[in-house]
N, C-alpha and C positions, 0 to 999 in steps of 0.2 A: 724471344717470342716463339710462341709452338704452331705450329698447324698442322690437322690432320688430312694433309695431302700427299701426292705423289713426292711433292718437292722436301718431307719429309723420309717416305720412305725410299725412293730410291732417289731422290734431288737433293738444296737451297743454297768457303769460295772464295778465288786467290788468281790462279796463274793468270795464262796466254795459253797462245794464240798459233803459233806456228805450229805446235801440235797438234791443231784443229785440220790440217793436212800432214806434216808429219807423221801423225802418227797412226796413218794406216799404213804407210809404208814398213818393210821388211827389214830389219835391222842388220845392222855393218857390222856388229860384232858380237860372238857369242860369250857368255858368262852374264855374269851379272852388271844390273846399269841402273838407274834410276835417279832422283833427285830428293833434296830432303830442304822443308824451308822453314822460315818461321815469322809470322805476321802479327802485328797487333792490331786488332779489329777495333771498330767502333759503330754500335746501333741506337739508332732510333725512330721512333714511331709510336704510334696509338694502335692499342691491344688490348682485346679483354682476359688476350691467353698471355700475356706478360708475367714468366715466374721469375721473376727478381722482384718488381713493387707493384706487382699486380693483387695481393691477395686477398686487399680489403678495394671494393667497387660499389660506389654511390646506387649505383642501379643496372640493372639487367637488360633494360630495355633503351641503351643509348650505348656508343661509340665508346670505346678505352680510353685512360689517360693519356698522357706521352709521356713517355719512358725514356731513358736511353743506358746503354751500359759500353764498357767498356773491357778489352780482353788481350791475351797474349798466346797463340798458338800454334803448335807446329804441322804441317801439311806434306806428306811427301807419297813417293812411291817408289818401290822396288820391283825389279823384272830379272829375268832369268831366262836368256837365251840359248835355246839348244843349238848343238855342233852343226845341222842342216842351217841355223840360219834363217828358218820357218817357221819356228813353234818357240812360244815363250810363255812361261807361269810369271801372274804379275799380281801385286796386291799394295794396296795405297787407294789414292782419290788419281782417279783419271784426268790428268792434264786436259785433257779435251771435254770433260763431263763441268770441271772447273771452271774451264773459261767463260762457259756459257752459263754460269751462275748454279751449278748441280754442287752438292757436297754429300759425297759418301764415299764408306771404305769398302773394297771387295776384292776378293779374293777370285782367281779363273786363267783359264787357258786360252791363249789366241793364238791362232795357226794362217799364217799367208796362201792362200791359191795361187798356181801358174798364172791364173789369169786374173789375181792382181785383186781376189777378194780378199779379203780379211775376215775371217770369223773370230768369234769372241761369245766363250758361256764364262758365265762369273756366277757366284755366290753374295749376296749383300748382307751379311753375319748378323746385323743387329747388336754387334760386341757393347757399342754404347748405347745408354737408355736417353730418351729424352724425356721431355717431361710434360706434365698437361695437371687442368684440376680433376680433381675424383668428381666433383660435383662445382662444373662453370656457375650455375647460375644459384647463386648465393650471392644477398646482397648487405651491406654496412655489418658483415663478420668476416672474420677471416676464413680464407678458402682453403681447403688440404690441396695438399702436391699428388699425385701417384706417376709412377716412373711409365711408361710408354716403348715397348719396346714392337722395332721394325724386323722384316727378316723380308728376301726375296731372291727369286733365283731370275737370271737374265742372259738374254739370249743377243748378241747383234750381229750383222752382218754388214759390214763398210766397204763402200767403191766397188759393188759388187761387177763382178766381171769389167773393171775400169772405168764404169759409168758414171763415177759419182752420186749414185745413189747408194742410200745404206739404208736400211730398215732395223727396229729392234723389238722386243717384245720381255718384257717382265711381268713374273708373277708371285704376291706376296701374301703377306698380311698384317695387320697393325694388332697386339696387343696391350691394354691398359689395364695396367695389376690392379688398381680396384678402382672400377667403375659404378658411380655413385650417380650417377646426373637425372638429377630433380627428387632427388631422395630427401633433400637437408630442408628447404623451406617447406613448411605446413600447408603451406596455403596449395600450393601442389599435388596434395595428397589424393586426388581423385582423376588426377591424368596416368596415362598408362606409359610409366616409365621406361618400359623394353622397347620404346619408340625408338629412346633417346641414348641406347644403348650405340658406343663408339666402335667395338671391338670389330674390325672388317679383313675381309680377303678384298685384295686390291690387283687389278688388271690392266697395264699401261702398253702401251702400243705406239712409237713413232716412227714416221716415213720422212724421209731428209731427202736433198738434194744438195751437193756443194758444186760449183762451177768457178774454174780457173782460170781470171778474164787472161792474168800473166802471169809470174813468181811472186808478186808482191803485194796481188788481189785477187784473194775469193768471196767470194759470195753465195751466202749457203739458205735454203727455205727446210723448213720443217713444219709437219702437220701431228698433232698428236693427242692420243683417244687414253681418257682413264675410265675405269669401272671403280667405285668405291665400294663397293658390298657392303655395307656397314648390317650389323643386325639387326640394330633398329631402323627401323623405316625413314622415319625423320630426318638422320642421320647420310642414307646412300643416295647417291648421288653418280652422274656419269659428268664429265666435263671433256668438251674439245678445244684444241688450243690448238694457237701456231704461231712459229716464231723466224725471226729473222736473223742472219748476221750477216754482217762486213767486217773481213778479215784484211787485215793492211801487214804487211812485213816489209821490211828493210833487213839492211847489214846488221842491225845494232840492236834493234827494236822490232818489236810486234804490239797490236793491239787490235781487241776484235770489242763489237760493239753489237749487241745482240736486245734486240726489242721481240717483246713475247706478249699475248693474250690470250685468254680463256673463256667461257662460260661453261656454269654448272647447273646443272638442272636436278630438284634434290624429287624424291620418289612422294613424300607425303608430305602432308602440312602436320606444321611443327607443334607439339600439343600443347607447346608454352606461348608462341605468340598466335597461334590458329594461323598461319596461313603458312605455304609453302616455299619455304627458302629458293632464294635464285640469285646469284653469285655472280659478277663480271671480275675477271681480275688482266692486272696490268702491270707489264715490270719493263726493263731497261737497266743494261750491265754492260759496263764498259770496263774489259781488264786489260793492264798493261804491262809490258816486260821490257827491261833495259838491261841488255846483256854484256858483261864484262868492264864495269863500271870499273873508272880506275886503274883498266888493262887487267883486272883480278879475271885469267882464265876460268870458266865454267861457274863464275858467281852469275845471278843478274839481282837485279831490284826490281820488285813485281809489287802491283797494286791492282785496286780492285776498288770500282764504286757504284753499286746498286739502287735502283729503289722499288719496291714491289707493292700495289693496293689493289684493294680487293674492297668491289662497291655492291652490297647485298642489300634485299631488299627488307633486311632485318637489323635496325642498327645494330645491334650486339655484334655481328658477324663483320661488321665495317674496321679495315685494318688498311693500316700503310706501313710502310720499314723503308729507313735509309741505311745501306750497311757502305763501309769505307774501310778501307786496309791498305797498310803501306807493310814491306818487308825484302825479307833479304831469300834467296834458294839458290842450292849447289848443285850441280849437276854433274853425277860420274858415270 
């Protein structure tokens, strides 16, 4: 399933948890370190943006089918520790972006303060395309693919001056190699398609708090602002959200449990159903880690189980996903 949101271009997933504090701290060893794992995923849910068996749809104006698919893949990251101890190049999916249900790769620098901040700029390449229709609403024919690509540069700053608060700020933009939407049915021919035009600069912004009741519980709040800039009207939108976790570790095990909400509020009404898209969405992600199964030093077994819906006041735009993964990650 595709969607043109943040949880696309800089978000939507594997690890834990103890990374979610680990890893603002300053690292114990210089050279290189990271982790490489590999999971088999399994999705499902109703979607109108479903490119596996989504690409013949009874109608445009109701809820997707339910879909589900299944998959095999690898998830890691790589860092690179300077001789001080304080400054580190790292590129992969961020342990900590992961656990809390985000999946992207990027590329950046992270440097420790004296006093215990962590900065962090990264690059988010876009290297892989996803995917979406050239033209969603087309109904009882089959629908074209066109590839989607993300890019964004990101700014955060963690535990700043030891307070447990961290803020961050990304900015990006989504391209779609050919955008077609409302060109293909006839009957459409007298709305103004540049409404419905997807191609957007996108502006995200989150403010977090973590608090450590002891070693074995954190507990962390976040509040967070997107701009969609889309070019066509219809299409942009701002949405605020906020989100939750409980983070639990032990010796052996971690496991963080992170519930999130949103609303989106879109700029114009829609030229295909007349009225103004408004969007509530809802998720809940629980990932876990069992580390050194077996006595196998620096392996663990990590799993992962989502669900995220999004209840609009447009059926078309009505989406649910359950995602699930079990696997294996090394850690050197």
């Amino acid at each position: 399933m595709q969607r043109n949101t943040l949880a696309t271009l800089i978000t939507a997933t594997l690890l834990t948890s103890a990374s979610v504090s680990a890893n603002v701290m300053p690292p114990k060893d210089n050279g290189f370190s990271g982790d490489i794992g590999v999971s088999v995923f399994y999705t499902s849910g109703h979607s109108q943006f479903n490119m596996d068996d989504g690409a013949v749809t009874d109608s445009i104006y109701e809820k997707g089918e339910k879909e589900s698919d299944s998959t095999i893949a690898p998830l890691g990251n790589l860092n690179y520790t300077f001789n001080n101890k304080q400054s580190q190049l790292f590129l992969g999916a961020s342990r900590a972006d992961v656990a809390v249900g985000r999946l992207h790769l990027e590329f950046g620098y992270r440097h420790w303060l004296a006093n215990s901040t962590q900065l962090s700029f990264s690059v988010i390449p876009g290297i892989v395309d996803s995917e979406t229709w050239q033209d969603p609403y087309v109904a009882n024919q089959t629908r074209v693919i066109s590839d989607t690509n993300s890019k964004a540069f990101r700014f955060q700053a963690n535990n700043i001056v030891g307070s447990g608060v961290s803020w961050e700020i990304a900015a990006g933009e989504i391209e779609i190699e050919n955008e077609k939407s409302g060109t293909t049915d006839p009957s459409f021919a007298a709305i103004n398609k540049s409404q419905l035009d997807r191609n957007a600069d996108v502006l995200f912004s989150e403010l977090g708090y973590a608090y450590m009741v002891n070693r074995g519980l954190i507990l962390r709040a976040a509040i967070d602002y997107l701009d969609y800039g889309a070019k066509g009207d219809a299409m942009a939108y701002q949405r605020i959200g906020a989100e939750a976790s409980v983070i639990l570790n032990t010796r052996r095990s971690s496991i963080v449990t992170t519930f999130g909400f949103g609303s989106s509020s879109f700029d114009q009404s829609h030229p295909i159903y007349n009225k103004t898209r408004d969007d509530s969405d809802y998720s809940i992600f629980v990932a876990y880690e069992y580390r050194e199964p077996l006595g196998w030093k620096n392996w663990s077994v990590i799993s992962l189980i989502g669900y995220n819906e999004t209840d609009s006041n447009i059926d078309f735009y009505d989406e649910d996903s359950l995602l699930t993964s079990v696997g294996m990650n090394y850690r050197f």
